[in-house]
Each structure stands twice: as structure tokens, then as C-alpha cells.
VODOPA-838977 format. One record per residue (C-alpha): x, y negated, z negated; residue number from 1. Coordinates in steps of 0.5 Angstrom, whole numbers. Each point is the difference from the previous one (the first is absolute). Example, Ala and Ser with C-alpha at 12.3 -4.5 7.8 and 13.67 -1.06 7.14 Angstrom:
+-------+-------+-------+-----+
:     X :     Y :     Z : pos :
+-------+-------+-------+-----+
:    25 :     9 :   -16 :   1 :
:     2 :    -7 :     2 :   2 :
+-------+-------+-------+-----+
This chain:
+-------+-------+-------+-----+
:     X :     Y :     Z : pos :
+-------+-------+-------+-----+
:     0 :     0 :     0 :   1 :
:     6 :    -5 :    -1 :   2 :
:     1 :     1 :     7 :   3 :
:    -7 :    -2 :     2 :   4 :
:     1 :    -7 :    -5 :   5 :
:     6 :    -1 :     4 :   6 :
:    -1 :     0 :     6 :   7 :
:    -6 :    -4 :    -1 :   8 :
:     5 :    -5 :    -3 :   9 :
:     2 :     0 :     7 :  10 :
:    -5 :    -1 :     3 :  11 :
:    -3 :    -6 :    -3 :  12 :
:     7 :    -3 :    -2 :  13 :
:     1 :     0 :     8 :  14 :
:    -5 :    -7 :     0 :  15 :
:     1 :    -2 :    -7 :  16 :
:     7 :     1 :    -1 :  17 :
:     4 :     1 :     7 :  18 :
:    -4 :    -5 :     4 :  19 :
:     0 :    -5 :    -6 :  20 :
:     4 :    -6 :     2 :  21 :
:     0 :    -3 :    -8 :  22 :
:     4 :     7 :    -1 :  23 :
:     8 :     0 :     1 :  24 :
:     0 :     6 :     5 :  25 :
:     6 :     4 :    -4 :  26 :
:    -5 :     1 :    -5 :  27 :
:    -6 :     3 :     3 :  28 :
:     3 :     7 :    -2 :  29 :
:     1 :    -2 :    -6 :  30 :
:    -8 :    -4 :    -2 :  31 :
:    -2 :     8 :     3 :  32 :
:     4 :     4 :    -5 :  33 :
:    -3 :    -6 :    -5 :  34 :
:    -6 :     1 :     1 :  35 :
:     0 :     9 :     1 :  36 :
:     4 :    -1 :    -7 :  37 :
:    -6 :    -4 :    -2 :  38 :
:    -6 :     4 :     2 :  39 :
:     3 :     7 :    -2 :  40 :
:     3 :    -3 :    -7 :  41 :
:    -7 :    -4 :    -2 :  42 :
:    -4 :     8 :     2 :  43 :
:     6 :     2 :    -5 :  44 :
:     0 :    -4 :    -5 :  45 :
:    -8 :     1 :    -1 :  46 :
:    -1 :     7 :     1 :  47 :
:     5 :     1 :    -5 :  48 :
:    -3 :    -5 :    -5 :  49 :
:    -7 :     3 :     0 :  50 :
:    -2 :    -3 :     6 :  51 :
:    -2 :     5 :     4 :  52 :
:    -7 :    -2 :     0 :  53 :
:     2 :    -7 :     3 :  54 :
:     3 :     4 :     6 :  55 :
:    -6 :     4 :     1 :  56 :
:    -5 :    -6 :     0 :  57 :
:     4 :    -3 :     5 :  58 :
:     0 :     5 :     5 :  59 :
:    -8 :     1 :    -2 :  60 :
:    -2 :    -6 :     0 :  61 :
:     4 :    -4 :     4 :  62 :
:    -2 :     3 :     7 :  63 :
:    -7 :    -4 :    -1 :  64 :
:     3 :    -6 :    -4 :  65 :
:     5 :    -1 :     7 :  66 :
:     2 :    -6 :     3 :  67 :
:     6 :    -3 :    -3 :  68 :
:    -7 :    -3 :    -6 :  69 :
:    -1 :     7 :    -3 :  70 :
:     7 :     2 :     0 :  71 :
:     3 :    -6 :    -2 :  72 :
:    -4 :    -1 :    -5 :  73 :
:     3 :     7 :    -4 :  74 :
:     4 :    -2 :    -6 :  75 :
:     6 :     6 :     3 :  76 :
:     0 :    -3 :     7 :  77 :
:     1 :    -7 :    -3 :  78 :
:     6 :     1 :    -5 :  79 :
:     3 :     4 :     6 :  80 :
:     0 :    -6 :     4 :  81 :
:     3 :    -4 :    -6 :  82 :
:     5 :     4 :    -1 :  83 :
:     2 :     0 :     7 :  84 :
:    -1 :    -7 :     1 :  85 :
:     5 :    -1 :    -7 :  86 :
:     4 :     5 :     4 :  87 :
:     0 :    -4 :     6 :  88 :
:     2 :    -6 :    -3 :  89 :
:     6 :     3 :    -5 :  90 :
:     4 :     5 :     4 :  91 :
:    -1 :    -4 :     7 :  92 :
:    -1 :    -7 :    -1 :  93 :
:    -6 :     0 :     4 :  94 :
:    -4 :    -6 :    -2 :  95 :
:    -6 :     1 :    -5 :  96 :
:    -5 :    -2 :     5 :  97 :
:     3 :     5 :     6 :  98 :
:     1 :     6 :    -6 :  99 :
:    -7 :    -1 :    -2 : 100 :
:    -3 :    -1 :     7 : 101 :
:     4 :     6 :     2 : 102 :
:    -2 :     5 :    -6 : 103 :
:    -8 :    -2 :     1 : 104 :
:    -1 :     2 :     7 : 105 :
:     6 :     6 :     0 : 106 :
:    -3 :     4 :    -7 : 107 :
:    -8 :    -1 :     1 : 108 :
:     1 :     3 :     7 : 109 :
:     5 :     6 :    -1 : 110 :
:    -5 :     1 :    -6 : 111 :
:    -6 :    -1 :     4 : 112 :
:     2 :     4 :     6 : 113 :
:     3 :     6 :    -6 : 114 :
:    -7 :     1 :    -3 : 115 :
:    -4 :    -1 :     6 : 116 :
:     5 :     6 :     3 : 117 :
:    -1 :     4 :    -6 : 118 :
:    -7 :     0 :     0 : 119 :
:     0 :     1 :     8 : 120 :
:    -1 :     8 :     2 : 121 :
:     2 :    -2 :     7 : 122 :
:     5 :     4 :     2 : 123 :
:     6 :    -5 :     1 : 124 :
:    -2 :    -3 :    -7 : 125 :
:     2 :     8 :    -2 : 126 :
:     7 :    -2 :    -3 : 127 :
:    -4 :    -5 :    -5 : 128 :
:    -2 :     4 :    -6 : 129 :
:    -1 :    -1 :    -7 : 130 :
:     3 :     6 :    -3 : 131 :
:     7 :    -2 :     3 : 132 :
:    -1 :    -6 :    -2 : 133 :
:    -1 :     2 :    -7 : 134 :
:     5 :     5 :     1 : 135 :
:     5 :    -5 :     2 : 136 :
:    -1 :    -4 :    -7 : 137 :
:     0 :     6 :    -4 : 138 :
:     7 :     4 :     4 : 139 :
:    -3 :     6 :     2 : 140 :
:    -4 :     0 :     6 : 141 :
:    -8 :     3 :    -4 : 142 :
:    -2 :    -5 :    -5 : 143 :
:    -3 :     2 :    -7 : 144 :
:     1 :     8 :     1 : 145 :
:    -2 :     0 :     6 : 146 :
:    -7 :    -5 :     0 : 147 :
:    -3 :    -1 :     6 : 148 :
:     0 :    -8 :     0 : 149 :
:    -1 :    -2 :     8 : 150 :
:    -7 :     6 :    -2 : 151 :
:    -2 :    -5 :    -6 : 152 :
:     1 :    -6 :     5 : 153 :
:    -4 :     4 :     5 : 154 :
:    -6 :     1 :    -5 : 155 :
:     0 :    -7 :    -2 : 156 :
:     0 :    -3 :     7 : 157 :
:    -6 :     5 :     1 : 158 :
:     4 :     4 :     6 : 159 :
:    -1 :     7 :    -5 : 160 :
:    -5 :     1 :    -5 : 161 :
:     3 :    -2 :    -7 : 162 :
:     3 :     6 :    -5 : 163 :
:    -3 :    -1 :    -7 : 164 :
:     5 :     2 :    -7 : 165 :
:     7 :    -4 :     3 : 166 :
:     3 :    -2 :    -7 : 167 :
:     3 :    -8 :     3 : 168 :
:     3 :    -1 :    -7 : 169 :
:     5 :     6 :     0 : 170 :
:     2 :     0 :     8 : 171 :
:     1 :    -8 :    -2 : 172 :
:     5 :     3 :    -6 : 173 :
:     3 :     5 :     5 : 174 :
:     2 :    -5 :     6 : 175 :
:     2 :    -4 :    -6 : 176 :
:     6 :     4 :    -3 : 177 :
:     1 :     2 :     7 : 178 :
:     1 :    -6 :     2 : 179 :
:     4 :    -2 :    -5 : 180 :
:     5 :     6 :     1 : 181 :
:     1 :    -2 :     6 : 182 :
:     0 :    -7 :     0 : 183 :
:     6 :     1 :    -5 : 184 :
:     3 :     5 :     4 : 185 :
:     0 :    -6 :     5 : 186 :
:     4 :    -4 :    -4 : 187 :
:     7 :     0 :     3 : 188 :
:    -4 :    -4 :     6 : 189 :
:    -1 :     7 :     5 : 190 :
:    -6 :    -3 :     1 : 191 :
:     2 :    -7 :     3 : 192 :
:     6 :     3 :     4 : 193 :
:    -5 :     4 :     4 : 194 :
:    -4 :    -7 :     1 : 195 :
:     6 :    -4 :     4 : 196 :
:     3 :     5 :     3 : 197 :
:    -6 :     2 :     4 : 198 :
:     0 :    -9 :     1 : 199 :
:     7 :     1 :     3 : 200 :
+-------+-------+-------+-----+
């Protein structure tokens, strides 16, 4: 799923990026990875705080909020866009009002264009899934012991009949120690590599 994300960095920062003439050209890979970082590193930082339901709200409810209105308006989507922009302006020099024009189209439409993808059954949208998201935050590629999370957005998005007895509050604990581990065993900046090499 990260490569998913990636290449959606790309597609979208070819017009907000690349062809921005307020961003110096040597940086267009940089402001890329910047923001790849920031989307995989914010999904991180909530599923292991406990946030998964923040995550699942998005990619339930934000394929009828779309439009940048609904999407911006998720407090998850907006503190990545001030993170980057932060990023922007202290790594890079871009001036604020460049970094945060920046960070308030190229997140809300790679965000916007991941969940309308994952709830999408059309074949091309195939790679696009929740249970590989979830799997990349939490190091392994099933997510809580093997729950089926693209099932449950299905259910919610009415294309499958709902499954009663799902124990929200122990899948939540599950991807939350997951999450964590992996998260730690992160720290040496494998994560991070990975992002700018593929923005070589």
C-alpha cells in the first residue's frame, strides 16, 4: 500500500509540485518524499495512539464528504497539511504562503483520491486496499490477526450485508500494539529511506 501512496504523491505533485513555478526545481523530490513521509508517518502515529477509528472514519465517511470541503475538514487530513507546510518552511526555506499552498492541495487529493481508491471495486483500484494499508502501519501484511478491514468498509459502504459481533474495542487494542511495535521497530529511519529513494 505504501507504493500506492507514493505514486499518488507523484501524480498529484507533478501540478502542485513540479509544475509550481514558487517551488525552486531542485527541490521538487525533496517536497514529494516531505509529504509521502508525512501521510504514511501521520496514518502511523494514529493507529498507534489508538486512532484507528479516526482511520476507518476517513475511509468510511469520506467517500460521500469528497470534494476538498469534507476531506479538509477531518482534523487527521488538516494536521498533516501543518505538518507539512511546517516541514516545508524549516527544511526547504519555501516561503509559509508557498508551503502551505502546497500542503493544502497535494494532501487533501492524494488523501481524497487513497480513499475514494480503496472503496472502489473497479479492477485498476485492486491494489488499493485497507487491509494493506493497516497492515503496512502495523508491520505485517494482515492486521489485527487476520480481521478483514476492506470487509467491514464494504459493510459500511452498503456493498456487502453487515457481520454482527465485531469487537471494535479489541481490534483497536490489537492494531494499536502493532502499530507501536512497528513503529519502534522503525526508529533507525528505514521508513524515511525508502520514501526518498523512491524520489531519486
Amino acid at each position: 500500500m505504501l507504493d500506492q501512496i507514493l505514486n499518488l504523491v507523484k501524480q498529484y505533485g507533478q501540478q502542485s509540485v513540479v509544475e509550481n513555478p514558487d517551488v525552486p526545481n531542485e527541490y521538487n523530490n525533496q517536497v514529494m518524499a516531505e509529504a509521502a513521509n508525512t501521510i504514511t508517518s501521520g496514518f502511523q502515529n494514529m493507529a498507534s495512539g489508538g486512532g484507528l477509528q479516526n482511520i476507518l472514519s476517513l475511509f468510511t465517511g469520506g467517500g460521500q464528504q469528497q470534494g476538498s470541503g469534507g476531506i479538509l475538514n477531518n482534523p487527521m487530513v488538516s494536521m498533516m497539511i501543518g505538518h507539512l507546510a511546517s516541514r516545508l518552511v524549516s527544511k526547504m526555506n519555501l516561503n509559509p504562503a508557498t508551503a502551505n499552498n502546497v500542503a493544502s492541495n497535494l494532501i487533501p487529493n492524494v488523501i481524497s483520491s487513497l480513499v475514494n481508491r480503496t472503496a472502489s471495486n473497479a479492477p485498476e483500484d485492486s491494489g488499493f486496499n485497507l487491509n494493506g494499508l493497516i497492515g503496512s502501519l502495523t508491520g505485517g501484511g494482515a492486521a489485527a490477526d487476520g480481521f478483514d478491514f476492506q470487509g467491514l468498509l464494504n459493510q459500511v459502504s452498503g456493498q456487502q450485508p453487515g457481520g454482527a459481533g465485531i469487537d471494535i474495542g479489541q481490534i483497536i487494542s490489537q492494531v494499536t500494539q502493532n502499530a507501536q511495535a512497528h513503529q519502534q521497530s522503525q526508529q533507525s529511519g528505514g521508513l524515511a529511506n525508502l520514501i526518498s529513494g523512491f524520489f531519486k
